[in-house]
C-alpha atoms as an extended CHARMM CRD file, in Angstrom:
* protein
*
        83  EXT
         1         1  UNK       CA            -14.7140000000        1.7360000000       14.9030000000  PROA      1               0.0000000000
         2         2  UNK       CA            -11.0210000000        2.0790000000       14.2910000000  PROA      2               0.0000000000
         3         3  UNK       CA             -9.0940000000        4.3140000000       12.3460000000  PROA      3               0.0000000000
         4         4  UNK       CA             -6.6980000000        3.0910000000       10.0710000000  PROA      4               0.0000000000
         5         5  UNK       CA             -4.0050000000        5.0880000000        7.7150000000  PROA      5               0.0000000000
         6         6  UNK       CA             -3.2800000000        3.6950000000        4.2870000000  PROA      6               0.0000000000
         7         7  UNK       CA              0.4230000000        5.0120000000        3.7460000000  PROA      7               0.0000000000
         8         8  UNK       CA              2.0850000000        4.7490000000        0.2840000000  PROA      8               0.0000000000
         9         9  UNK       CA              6.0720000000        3.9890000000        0.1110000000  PROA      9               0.0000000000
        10        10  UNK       CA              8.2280000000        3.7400000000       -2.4930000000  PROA      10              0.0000000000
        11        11  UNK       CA             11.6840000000        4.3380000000       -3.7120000000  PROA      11              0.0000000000
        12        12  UNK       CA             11.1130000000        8.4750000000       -3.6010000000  PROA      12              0.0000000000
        13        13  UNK       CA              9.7950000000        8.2260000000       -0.4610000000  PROA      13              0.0000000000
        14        14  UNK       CA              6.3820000000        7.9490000000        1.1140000000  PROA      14              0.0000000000
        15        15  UNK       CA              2.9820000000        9.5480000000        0.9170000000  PROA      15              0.0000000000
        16        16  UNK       CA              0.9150000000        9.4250000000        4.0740000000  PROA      16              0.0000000000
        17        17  UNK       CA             -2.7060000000        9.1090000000        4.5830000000  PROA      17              0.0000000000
        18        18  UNK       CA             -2.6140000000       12.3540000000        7.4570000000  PROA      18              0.0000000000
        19        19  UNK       CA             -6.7480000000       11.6610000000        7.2930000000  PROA      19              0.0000000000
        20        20  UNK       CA             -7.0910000000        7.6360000000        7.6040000000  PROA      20              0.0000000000
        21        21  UNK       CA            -10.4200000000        6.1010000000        7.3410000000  PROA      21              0.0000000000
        22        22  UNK       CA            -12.5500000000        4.2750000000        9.8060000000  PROA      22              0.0000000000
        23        23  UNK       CA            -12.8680000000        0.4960000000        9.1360000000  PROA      23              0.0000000000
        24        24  UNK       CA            -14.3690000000       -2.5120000000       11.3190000000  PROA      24              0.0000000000
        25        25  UNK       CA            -11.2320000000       -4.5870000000       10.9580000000  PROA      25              0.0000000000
        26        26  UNK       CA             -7.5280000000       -5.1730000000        9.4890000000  PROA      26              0.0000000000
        27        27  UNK       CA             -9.0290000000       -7.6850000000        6.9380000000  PROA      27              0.0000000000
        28        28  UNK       CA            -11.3890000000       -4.2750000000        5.7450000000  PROA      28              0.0000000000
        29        29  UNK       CA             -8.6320000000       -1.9580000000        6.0630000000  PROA      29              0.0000000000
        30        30  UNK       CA             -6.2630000000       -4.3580000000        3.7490000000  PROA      30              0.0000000000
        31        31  UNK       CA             -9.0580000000       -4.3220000000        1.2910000000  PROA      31              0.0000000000
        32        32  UNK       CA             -9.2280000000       -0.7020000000        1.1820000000  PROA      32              0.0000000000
        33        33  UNK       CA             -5.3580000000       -0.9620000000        0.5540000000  PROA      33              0.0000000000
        34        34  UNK       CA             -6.0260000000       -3.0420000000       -2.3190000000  PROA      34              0.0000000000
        35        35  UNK       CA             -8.4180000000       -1.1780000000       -3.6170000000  PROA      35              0.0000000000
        36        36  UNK       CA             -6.2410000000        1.6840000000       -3.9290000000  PROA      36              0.0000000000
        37        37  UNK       CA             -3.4960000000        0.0060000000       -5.1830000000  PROA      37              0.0000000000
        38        38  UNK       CA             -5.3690000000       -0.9120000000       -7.8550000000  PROA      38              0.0000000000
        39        39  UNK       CA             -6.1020000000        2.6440000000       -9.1270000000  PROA      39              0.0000000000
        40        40  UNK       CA             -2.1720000000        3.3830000000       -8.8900000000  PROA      40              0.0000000000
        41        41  UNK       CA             -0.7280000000        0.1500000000      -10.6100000000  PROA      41              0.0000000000
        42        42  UNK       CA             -1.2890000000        0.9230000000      -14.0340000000  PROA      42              0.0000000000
        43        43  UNK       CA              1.3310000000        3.6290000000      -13.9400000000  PROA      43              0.0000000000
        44        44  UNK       CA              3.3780000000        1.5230000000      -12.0230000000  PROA      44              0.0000000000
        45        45  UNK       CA              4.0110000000       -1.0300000000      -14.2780000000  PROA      45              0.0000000000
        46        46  UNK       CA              6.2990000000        1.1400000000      -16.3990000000  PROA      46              0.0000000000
        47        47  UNK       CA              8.7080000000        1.9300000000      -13.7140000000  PROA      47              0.0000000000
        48        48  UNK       CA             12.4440000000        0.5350000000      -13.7590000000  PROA      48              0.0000000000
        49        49  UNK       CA             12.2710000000       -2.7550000000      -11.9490000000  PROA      49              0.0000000000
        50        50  UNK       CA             14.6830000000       -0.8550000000       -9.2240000000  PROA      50              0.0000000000
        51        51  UNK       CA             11.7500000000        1.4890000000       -8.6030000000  PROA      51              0.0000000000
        52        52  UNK       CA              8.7930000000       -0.8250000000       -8.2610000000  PROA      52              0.0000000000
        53        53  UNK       CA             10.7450000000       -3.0270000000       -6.0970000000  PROA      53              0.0000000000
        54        54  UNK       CA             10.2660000000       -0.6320000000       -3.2460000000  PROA      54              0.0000000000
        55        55  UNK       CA              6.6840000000        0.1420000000       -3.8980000000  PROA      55              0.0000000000
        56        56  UNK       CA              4.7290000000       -1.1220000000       -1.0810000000  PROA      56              0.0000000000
        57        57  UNK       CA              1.7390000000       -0.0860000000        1.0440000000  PROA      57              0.0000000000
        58        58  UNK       CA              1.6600000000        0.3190000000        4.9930000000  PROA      58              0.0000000000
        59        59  UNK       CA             -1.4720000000        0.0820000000        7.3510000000  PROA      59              0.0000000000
        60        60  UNK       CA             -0.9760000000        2.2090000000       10.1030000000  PROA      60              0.0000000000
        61        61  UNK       CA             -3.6120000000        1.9040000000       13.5410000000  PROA      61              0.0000000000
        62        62  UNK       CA             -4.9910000000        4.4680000000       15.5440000000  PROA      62              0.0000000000
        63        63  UNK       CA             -1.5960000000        4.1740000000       17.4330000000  PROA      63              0.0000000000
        64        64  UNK       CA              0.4850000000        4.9410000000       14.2630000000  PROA      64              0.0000000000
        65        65  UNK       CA              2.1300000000        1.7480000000       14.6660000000  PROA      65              0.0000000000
        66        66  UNK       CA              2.5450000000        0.1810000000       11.5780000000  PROA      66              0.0000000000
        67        67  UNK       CA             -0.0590000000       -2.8520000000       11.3070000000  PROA      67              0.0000000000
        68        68  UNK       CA              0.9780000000       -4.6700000000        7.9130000000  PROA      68              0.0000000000
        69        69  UNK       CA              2.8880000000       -3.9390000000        5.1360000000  PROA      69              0.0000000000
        70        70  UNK       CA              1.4830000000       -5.1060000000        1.6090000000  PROA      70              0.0000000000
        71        71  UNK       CA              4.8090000000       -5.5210000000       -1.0170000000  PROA      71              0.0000000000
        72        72  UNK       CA              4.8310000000       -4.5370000000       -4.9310000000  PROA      72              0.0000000000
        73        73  UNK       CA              4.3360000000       -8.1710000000       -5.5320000000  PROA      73              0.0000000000
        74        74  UNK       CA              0.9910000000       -8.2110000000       -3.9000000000  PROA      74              0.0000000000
        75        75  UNK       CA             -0.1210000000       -4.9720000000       -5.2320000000  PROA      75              0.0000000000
        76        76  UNK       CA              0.1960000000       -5.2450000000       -8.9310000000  PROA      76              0.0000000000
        77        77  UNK       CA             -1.3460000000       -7.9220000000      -10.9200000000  PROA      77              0.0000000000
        78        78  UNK       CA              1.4400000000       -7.1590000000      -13.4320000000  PROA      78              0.0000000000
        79        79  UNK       CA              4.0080000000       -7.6050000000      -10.8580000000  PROA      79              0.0000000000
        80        80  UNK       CA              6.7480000000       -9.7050000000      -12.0590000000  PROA      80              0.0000000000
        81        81  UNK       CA              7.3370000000      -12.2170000000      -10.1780000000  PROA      81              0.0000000000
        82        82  UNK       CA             11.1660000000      -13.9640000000      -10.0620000000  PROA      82              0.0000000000
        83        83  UNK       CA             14.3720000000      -12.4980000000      -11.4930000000  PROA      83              0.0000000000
């Protein structure tokens, strides 16, 4: 099974997953992203717009390569969307 790294970036830099997790698929390991996301977006809704704009998630494969990159948008459900 694959190892993927959930890596956290945002405007003060980024956090990375130095353990990863081993999921069947990208589809699994962008789930898992999600997941986490979720448990982090609460706090994130009170940040300056400038701030949250550059919160984003990246899925990193066994290769460290990045794999996908989930935005803000996707990540909060309190995102604001538009200008």
């Amino acid at each position: 099974m694959p190892r993927f790294y959930i890596d956290l970036r945002s405007h003060f830099g980024t956090n990375e997953d130095t353990i990863g997790v081993d999921l069947p698929d990208i589809a699994t390991a962008k789930a898992e992203a999600l997941k986490r996301a979720a448990s982090l977006a609460e706090g994130w809704d009170h940040l300056p717009a400038q701030y949250s704009a550059d919160i984003g998630i990246e899925i990193v494969g066994e290769d460290l390569k990045p794999l996908l990159s989930i935005p803000y948008i996707e990540l909060s459900p309190h995102a604001k969307h538009g200008g």
